[in-house]
C-alpha positions in Angstrom: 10.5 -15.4 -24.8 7.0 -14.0 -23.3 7.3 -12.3 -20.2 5.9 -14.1 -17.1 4.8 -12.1 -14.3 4.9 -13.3 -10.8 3.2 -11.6 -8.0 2.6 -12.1 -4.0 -0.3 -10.5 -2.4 -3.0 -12.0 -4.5 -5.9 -11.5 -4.1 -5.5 -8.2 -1.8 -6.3 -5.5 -3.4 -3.2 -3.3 -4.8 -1.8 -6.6 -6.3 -5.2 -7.5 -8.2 -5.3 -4.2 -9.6 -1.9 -3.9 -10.4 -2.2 -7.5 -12.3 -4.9 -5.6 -14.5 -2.6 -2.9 -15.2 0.5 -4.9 -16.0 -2.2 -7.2 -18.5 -4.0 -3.6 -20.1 -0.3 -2.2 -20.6 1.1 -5.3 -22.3 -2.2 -5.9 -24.4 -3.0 -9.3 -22.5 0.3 -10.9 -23.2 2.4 -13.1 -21.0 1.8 -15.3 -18.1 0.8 -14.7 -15.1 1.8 -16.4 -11.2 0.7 -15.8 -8.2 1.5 -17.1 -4.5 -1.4 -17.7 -2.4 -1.7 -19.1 0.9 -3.6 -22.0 1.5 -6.1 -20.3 3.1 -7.0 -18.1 0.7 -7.2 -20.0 -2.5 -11.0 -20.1 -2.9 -11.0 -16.5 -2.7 -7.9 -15.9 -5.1 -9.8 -18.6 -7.9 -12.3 -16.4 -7.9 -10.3 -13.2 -8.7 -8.4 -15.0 -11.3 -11.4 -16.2 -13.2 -12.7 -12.9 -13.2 -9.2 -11.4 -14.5 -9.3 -14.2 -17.2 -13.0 -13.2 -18.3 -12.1 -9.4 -18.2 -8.6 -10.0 -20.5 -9.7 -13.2 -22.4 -7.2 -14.7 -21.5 -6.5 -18.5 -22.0 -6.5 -20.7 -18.8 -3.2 -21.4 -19.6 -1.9 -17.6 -19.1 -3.2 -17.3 -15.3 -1.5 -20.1 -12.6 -1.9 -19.7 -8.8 0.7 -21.1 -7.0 0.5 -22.4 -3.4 3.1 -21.4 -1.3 3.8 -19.3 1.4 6.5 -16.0 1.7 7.5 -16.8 5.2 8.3 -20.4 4.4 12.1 -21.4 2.6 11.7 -21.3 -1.0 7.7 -20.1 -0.7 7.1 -23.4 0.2 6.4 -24.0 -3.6 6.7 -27.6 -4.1 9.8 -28.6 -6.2 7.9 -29.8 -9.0 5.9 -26.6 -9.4 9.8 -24.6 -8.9 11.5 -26.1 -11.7 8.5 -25.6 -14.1 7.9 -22.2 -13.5 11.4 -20.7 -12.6 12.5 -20.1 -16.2 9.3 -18.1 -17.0 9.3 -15.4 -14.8 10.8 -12.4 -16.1 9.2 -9.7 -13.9 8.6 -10.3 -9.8 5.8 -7.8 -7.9 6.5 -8.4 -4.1 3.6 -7.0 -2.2 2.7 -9.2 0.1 3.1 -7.8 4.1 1.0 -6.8 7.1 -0.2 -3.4 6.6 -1.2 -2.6 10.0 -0.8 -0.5 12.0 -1.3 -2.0 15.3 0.6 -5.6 14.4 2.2 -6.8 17.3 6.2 -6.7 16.3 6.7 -11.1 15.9 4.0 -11.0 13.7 5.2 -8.8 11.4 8.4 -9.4 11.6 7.9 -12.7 9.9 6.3 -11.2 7.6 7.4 -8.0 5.9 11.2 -9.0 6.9 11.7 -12.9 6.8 9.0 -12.9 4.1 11.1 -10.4 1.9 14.5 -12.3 2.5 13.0 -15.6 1.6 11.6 -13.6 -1.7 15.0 -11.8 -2.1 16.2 -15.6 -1.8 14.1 -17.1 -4.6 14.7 -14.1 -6.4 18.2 -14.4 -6.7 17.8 -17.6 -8.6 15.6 -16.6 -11.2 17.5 -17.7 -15.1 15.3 -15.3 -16.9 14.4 -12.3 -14.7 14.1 -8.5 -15.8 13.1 -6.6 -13.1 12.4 -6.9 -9.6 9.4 -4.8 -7.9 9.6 -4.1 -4.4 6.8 -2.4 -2.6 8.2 -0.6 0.4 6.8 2.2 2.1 7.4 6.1 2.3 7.4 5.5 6.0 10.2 3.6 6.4 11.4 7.2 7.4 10.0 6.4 10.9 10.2 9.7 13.1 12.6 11.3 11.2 11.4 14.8 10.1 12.0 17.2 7.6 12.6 16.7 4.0 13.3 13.0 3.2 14.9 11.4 -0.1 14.1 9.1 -2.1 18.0 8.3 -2.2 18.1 8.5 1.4 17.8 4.9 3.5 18.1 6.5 7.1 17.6 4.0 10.4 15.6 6.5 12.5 16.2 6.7 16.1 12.8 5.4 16.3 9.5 4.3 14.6 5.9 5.2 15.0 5.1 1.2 15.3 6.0 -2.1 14.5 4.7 -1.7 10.5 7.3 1.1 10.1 10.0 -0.6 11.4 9.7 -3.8 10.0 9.1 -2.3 6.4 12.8 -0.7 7.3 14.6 -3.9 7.9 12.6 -5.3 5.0 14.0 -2.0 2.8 17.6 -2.8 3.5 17.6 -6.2 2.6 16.3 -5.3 -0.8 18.0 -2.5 -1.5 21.7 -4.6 -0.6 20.2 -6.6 -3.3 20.5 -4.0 -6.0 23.8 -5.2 -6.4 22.9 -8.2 -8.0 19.4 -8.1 -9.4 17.6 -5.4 -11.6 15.4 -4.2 -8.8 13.0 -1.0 -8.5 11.7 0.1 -5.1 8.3 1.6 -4.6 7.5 3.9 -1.7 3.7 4.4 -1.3 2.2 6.9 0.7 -1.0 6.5 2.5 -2.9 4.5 0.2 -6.7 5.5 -0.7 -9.3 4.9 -2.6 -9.7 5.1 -6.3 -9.9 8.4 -7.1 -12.5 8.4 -9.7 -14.7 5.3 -8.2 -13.8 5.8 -4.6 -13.5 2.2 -4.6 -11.1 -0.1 -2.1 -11.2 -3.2 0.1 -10.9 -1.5 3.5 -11.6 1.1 5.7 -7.4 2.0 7.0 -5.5 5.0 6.8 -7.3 8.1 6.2 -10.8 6.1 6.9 -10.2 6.3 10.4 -10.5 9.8 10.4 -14.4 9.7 8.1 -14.7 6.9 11.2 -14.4 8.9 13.6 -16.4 11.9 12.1 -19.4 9.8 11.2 -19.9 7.8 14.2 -20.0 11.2 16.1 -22.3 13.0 13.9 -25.0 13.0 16.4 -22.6 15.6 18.3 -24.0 19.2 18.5 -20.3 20.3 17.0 -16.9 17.9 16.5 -13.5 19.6 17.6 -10.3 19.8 15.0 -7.8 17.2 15.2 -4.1 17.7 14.7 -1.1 20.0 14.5 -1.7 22.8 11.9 1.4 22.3 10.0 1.7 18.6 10.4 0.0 17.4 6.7 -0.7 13.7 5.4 0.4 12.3 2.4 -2.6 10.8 0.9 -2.4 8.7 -2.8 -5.3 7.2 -4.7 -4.8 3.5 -5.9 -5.0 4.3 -9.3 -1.7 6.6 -9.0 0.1 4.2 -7.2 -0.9 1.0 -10.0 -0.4 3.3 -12.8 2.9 4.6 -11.8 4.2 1.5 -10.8 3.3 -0.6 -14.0 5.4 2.3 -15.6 8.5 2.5 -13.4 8.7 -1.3 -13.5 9.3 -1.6 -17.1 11.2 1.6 -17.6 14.6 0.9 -18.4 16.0 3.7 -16.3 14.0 2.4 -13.5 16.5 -0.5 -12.1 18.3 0.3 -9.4 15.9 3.2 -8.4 13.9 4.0 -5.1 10.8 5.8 -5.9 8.4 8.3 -3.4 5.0 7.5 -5.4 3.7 10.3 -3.0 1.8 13.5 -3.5 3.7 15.9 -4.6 1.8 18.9 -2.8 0.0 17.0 0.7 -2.5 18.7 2.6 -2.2 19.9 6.1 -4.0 17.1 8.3 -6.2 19.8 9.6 -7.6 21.2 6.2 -7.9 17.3 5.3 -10.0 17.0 8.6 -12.3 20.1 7.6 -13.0 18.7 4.0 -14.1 15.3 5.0 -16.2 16.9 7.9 -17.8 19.3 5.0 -18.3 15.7 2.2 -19.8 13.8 4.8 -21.9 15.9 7.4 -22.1 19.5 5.6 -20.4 21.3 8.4 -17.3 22.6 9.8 -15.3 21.6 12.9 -15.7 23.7 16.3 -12.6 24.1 18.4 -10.0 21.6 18.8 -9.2 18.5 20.9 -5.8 18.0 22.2 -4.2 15.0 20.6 -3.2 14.4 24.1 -7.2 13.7 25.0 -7.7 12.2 22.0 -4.8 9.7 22.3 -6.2 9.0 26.4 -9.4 8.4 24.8 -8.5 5.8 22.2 -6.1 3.8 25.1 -9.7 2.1 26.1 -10.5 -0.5 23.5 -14.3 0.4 23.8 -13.6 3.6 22.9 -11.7 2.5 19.8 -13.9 0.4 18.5 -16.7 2.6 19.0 -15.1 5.3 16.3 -13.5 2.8 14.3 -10.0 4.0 14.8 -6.5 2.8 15.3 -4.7 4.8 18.1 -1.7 4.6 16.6 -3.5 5.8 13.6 -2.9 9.6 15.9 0.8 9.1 15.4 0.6 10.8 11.9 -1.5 13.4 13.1 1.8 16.1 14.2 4.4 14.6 12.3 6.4 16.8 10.2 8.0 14.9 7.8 7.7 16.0 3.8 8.4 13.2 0.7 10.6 14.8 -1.7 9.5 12.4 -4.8 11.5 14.9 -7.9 13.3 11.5 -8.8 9.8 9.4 -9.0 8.4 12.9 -11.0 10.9 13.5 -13.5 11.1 9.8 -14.5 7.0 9.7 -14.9 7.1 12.9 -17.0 7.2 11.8 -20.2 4.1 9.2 -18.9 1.2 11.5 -18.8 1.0 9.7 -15.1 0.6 12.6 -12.4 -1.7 11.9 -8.7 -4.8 13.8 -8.6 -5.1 16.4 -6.0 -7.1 15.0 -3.1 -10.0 17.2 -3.8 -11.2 15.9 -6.8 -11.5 12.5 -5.7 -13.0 13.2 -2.4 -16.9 13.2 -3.1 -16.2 9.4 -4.6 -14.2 8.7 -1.7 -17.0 10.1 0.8 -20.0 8.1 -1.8 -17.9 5.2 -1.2 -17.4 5.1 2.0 -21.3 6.2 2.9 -22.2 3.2 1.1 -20.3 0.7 2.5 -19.0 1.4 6.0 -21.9 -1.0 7.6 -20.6 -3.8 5.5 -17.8 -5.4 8.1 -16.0 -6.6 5.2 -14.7 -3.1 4.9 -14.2 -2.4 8.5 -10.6 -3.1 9.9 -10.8 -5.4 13.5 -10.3 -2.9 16.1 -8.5 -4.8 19.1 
């Protein structure tokens, strides 16, 4: 039979690209579900008639599917279940709250009752292949030191409510292992495309070109972070590409994988080379995270640099991804991530040409 590829998270970004990637790598063949909420079915028609018109493929081959992953059985009506059930061969489970600041019920429901309602439906799935989970690296919480892609450590405690929750989520699917051909994907900081700079929203390391340009009309701008404390930044196109590889490698089920960069920069040399890309100088002396954190408790201050405080978090931690298993596996691939460097003038282009547009702006509470 024709494989049949089911995703959630459509139509955010990672799991409209990664539809393009699974349909390019399997020369437009198979079918393709998605799960969209109510809500955002004019929006995900769209997407898919553009996917159809960039794959030719026939109207047949692309079905969105209402439904809902915090709902019993996705809320996919039963009609729709029994027609579509013995097609699927491969699942993509993206769909969470990637925030930062989500209050805990909220995501909650959704990256853990959301994944054990999936792990559910999962489990009765006649024809399935391979199930894709996308985790997190940072399921690590405050642990430090080198961390393992074998390793599924509670940590005394988290950084926030996205961490944790993308925890509990983990161990559900990894106790699933035992039953389904699974392969886990641990991001790291998700960025832009590193050739076109392009993504859907300004997150993660966009705070900090946030808070550098909306205080370009300061005579100097201090340093930020710990000196040996680094970030590990990944372009999208890493993180598609290596997962549309992992998922159909054979020696890929049962695997966790760090889809992290290998050699991270120090959050303080990653500070210096936005600062250099978008206002042509250097940073002059440092502000205490300490300040910086008392500063970004008052919401106006917040939303007047466009950052998340608990964005600050990841500023002087001092945990490093060990990803050799994710490496070695993607070896024979041709599939490495680009140092951060040679994506960050498209990065910098992007994000000069778009950060009025609110679209792009994350709501700062």
């Amino acid at each position: 039979m024709e494989n049949g590829y089911f995703f959630t998270g459509f139509p955010g970004f990672i799991s409209n690209q990664l539809i393009r990637e699974v349909l390019r790598k399997n020369n437009g063949q198979g079918k393709v579900f998605v799960l969209v909420l109510p809500n955002m079915l004019t929006k995900a028609e769209l997407e898919k008639n553009e996917i159809i018109s960039e794959y030719g493929l026939g109207e047949d081959q692309f079905q969105l599917v209402e439904g809902d992953i915090t709902q019993s059985s996705l809320m996919i009506g039963p009609d729709v279940q029994q027609k579509i059930r013995p097609q699927i061969t491969h699942v993509f489970h993206l769909a969470a709250i990637y925030d930062l600041a989500v209050p805990r019920d909220l995501a909650y429901k959704v990256n853990v009752i959301g994944t054990r309602n999936m792990n559910e439906w999962v489990r009765e799935l006649p024809s399935l292949k391979r199930y894709t989970y996308f985790s997190t690296a940072y399921v690590a919480g405050k642990r430090e030191g080198k961390l393992y892609e074998s390793e599924l450590i509670q940590p005394d405690s988290f950084k926030n409510h996205y961490e944790e929750t993308k925890y509990k989520a983990e161990v559900l699917v990894e106790e699933l292992k035992k039953e389904v051909p699974t392969t886990i994907i641990r991001p790291g900081i998700v960025k832009g495309h590193s050739k076109t700079g392009e993504t859907i929203k300004f997150d993660g390391p966009y705070f900090i070109m946030n808070f550098i340009d909306r205080l370009r009309f300061l005579p100097f701008i201090p340093k930020l972070g710990t000196e040996d404390a680094v970030v590990n930044l990944v372009p999208i196109d890493y993180i598609i590409e290596a997962t549309t590889y992992l998922a159909f490698l054979d020696k890929g089920e049962g695997k966790t994988y760090h889809l992290t960069d290998p050699t991270p920069y120090r959050v303080t040399d990653l500070y210096e080379m936005m600062m250099e890309e978008l206002l042509k100088k250097k940073p002059v002396g440092r502000l205490p995270l300490s300040a910086a954190k008392l500063g970004l408790s008052l919401r106006s201050v917040r939303r007047f640099l466009g950052v998340e405080k608990e964005a600050l978090d990841y500023f002087t931690w001092m945990g490093r991804f060990d990803c050799s298993l994710a490496q070695s596996d993607l070896k024979d691939s041709g599939i490495e991530c680009p140092d951060f460097k040679e994506g960050l003038t498209a990065m910098v282009s992007f994000f000069l040409n778009n950060k009025k547009n609110p679209l792009y702006q994350i709501k700062i509470n």
